[in-house]
C-alpha beads as a LAMMPS data file, in Angstrom:
LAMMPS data file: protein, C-alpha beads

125 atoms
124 bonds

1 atom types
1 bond types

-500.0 500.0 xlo xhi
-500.0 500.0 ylo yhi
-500.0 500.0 zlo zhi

Masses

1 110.0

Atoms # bond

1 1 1 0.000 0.000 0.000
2 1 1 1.227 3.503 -0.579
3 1 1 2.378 5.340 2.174
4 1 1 0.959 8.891 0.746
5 1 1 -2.661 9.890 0.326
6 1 1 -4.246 6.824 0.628
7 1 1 -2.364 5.672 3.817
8 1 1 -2.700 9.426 5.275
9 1 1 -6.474 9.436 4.986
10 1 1 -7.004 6.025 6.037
11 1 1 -5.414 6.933 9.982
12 1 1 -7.322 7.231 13.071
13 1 1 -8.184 11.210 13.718
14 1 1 -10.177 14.425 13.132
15 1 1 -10.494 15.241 9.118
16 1 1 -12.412 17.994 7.886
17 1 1 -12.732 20.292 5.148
18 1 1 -9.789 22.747 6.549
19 1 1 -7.425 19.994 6.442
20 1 1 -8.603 17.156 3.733
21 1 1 -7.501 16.862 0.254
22 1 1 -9.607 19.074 -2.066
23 1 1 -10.275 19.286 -5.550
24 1 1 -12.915 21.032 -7.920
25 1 1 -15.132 19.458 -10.474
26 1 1 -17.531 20.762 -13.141
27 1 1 -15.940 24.172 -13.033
28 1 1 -17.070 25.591 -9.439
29 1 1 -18.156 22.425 -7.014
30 1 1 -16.154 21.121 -4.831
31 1 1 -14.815 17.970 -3.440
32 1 1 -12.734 16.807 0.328
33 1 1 -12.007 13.586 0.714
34 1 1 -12.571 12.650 4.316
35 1 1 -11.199 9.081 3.135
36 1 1 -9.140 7.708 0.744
37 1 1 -8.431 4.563 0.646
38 1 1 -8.320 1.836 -1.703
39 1 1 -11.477 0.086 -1.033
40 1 1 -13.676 2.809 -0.137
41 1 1 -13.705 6.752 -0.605
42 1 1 -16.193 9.580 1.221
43 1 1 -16.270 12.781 0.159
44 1 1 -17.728 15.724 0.461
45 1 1 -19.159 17.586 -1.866
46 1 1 -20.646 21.183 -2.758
47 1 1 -22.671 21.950 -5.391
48 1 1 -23.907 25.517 -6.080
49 1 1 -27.033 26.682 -7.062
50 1 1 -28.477 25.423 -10.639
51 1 1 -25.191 23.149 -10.916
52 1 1 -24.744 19.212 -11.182
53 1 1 -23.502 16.687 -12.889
54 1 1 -23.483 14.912 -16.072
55 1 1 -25.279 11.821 -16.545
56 1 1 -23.240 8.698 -16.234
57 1 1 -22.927 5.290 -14.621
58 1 1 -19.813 3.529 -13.020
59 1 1 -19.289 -0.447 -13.122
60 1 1 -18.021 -1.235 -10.122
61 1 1 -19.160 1.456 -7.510
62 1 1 -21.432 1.181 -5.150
63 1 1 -22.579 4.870 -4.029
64 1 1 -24.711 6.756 -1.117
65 1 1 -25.101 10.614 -1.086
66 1 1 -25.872 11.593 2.306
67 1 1 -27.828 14.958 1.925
68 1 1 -26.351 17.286 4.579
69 1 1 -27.450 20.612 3.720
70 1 1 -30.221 21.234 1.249
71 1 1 -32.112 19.391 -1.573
72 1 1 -31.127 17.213 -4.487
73 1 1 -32.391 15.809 -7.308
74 1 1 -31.375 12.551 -8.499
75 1 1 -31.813 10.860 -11.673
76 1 1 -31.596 7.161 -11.912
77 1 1 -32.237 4.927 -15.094
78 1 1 -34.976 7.691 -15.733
79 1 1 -36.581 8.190 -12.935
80 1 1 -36.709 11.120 -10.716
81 1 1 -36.043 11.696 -6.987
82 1 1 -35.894 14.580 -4.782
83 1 1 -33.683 13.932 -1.652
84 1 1 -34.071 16.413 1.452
85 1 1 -31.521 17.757 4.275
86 1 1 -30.719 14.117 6.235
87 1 1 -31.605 11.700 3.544
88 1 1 -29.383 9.793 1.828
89 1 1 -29.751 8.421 -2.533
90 1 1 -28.135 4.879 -3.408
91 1 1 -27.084 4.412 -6.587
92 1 1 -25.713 0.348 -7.504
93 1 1 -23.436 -0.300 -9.801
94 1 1 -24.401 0.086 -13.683
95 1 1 -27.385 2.461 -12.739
96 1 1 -27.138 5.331 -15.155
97 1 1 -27.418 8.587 -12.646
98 1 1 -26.454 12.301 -11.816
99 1 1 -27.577 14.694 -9.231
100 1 1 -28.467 18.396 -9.850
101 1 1 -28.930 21.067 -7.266
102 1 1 -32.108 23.177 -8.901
103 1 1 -32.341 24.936 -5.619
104 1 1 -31.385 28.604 -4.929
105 1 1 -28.963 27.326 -2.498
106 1 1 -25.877 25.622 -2.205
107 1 1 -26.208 21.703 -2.150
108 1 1 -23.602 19.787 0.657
109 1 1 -23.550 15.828 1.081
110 1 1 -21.378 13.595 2.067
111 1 1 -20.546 11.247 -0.939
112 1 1 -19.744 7.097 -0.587
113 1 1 -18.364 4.823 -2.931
114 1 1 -17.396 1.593 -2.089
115 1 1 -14.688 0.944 -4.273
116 1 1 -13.957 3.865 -5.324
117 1 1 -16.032 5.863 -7.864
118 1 1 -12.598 7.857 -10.090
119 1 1 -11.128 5.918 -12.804
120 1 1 -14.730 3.878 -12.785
121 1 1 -16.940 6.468 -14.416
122 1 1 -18.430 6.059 -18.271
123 1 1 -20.005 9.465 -19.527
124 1 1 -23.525 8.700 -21.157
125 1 1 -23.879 10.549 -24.542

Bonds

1 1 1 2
2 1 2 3
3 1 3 4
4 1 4 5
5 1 5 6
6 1 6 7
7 1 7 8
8 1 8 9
9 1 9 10
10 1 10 11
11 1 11 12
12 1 12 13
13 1 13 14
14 1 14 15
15 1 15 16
16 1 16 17
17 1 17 18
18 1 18 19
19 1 19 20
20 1 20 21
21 1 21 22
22 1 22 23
23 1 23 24
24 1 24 25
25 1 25 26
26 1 26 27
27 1 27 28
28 1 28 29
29 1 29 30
30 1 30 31
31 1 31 32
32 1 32 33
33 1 33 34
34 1 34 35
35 1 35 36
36 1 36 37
37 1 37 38
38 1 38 39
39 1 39 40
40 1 40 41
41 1 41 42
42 1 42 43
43 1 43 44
44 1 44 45
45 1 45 46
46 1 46 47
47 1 47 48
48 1 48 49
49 1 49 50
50 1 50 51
51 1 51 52
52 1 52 53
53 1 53 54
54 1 54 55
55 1 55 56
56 1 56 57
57 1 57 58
58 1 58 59
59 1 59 60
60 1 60 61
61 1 61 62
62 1 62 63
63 1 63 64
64 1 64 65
65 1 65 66
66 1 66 67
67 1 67 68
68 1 68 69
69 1 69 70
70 1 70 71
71 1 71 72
72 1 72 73
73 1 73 74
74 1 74 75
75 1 75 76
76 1 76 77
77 1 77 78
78 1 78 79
79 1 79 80
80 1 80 81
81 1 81 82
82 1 82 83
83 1 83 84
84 1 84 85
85 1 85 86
86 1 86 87
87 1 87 88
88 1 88 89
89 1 89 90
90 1 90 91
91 1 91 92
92 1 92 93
93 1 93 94
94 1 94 95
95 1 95 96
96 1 96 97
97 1 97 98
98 1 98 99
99 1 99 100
100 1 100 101
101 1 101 102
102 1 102 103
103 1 103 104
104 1 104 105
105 1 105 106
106 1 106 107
107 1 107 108
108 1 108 109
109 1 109 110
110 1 110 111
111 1 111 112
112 1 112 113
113 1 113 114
114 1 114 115
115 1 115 116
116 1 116 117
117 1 117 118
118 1 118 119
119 1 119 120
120 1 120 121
121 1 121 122
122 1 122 123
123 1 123 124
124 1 124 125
C-alpha cells in the first residue's frame, strides 16, 4: 500500500474540510475527501445553485449521497427523486445517474463509494 494519500487518509483522527484533500469538479463544485483509501472513498461535496452533474454510470461502484445541507435531485435509469436535508440516494453499480442542485442554495452531502467511484466512471452521450 502507498504510504501517501491513501495511507494518510485512512489513519485514526479528526479530518475535515480545513485539512482534507480538495479538488474542484464541473468548473465551481467542490470535493474533500474525508477518506481515501483503496477500497472505499467519502467525500464531500458542494454543489452551487443550478449546478450538477453529467449523466453517467460507473461499473463497479457502489454509491450513497448523504444529503447534509439542502435538496437534491437525483436521476436514476430515468426516474426522478428529490432527496431532502438528512436523507441519503443509493445508486448500484451500472445504474445510469447524476444529481443536480435546482435549488437557490448551495447543495452539501457527504458522498460514498465503495470501491472507489474515479477511474470507474463512463459518460452517457
Amino acid at each position: 500500500m502507498l504510504l501517501g494519500t491513501a495511507f494518510l487518509f485512512a489513519q485514526n483522527g479528526v479530518v475535515s474540510r480545513k485539512t482534507a484533500e480538495h479538488y474542484v469538479w464541473g468548473g465551481d463544485c467542490d470535493g474533500w475527501y474525508l477518506v481515501k483509501t483503496d477500497s472505499v472513498n467519502i467525500i464531500e461535496e458542494r454543489l452551487p445553485a443550478g449546478r450538477g452533474e453529467t449523466l453517467h454510470l460507473h461499473k463497479k461502484a457502489l454509491q450513497s449521497f448523504y444529503v447534509l445541507k439542502g435538496e437534491a435531485t437525483f436521476e436514476a435509469d430515468g426516474k426522478t427523486s428529490v432527496v431532502h436535508q438528512g436523507e441519503a440516494f443509493v445508486v448500484q453499480p451500472g445504474t445510469k445517474h447524476r444529481v443536480q442542485n435546482n435549488s437557490k442554495q448551495d447543495l452539501e452531502i457527504l458522498v460514498t463509494s465503495q470501491p472507489p467511484s474515479h477511474g470507474d466512471r463512463v459518460e452517457i452521450p
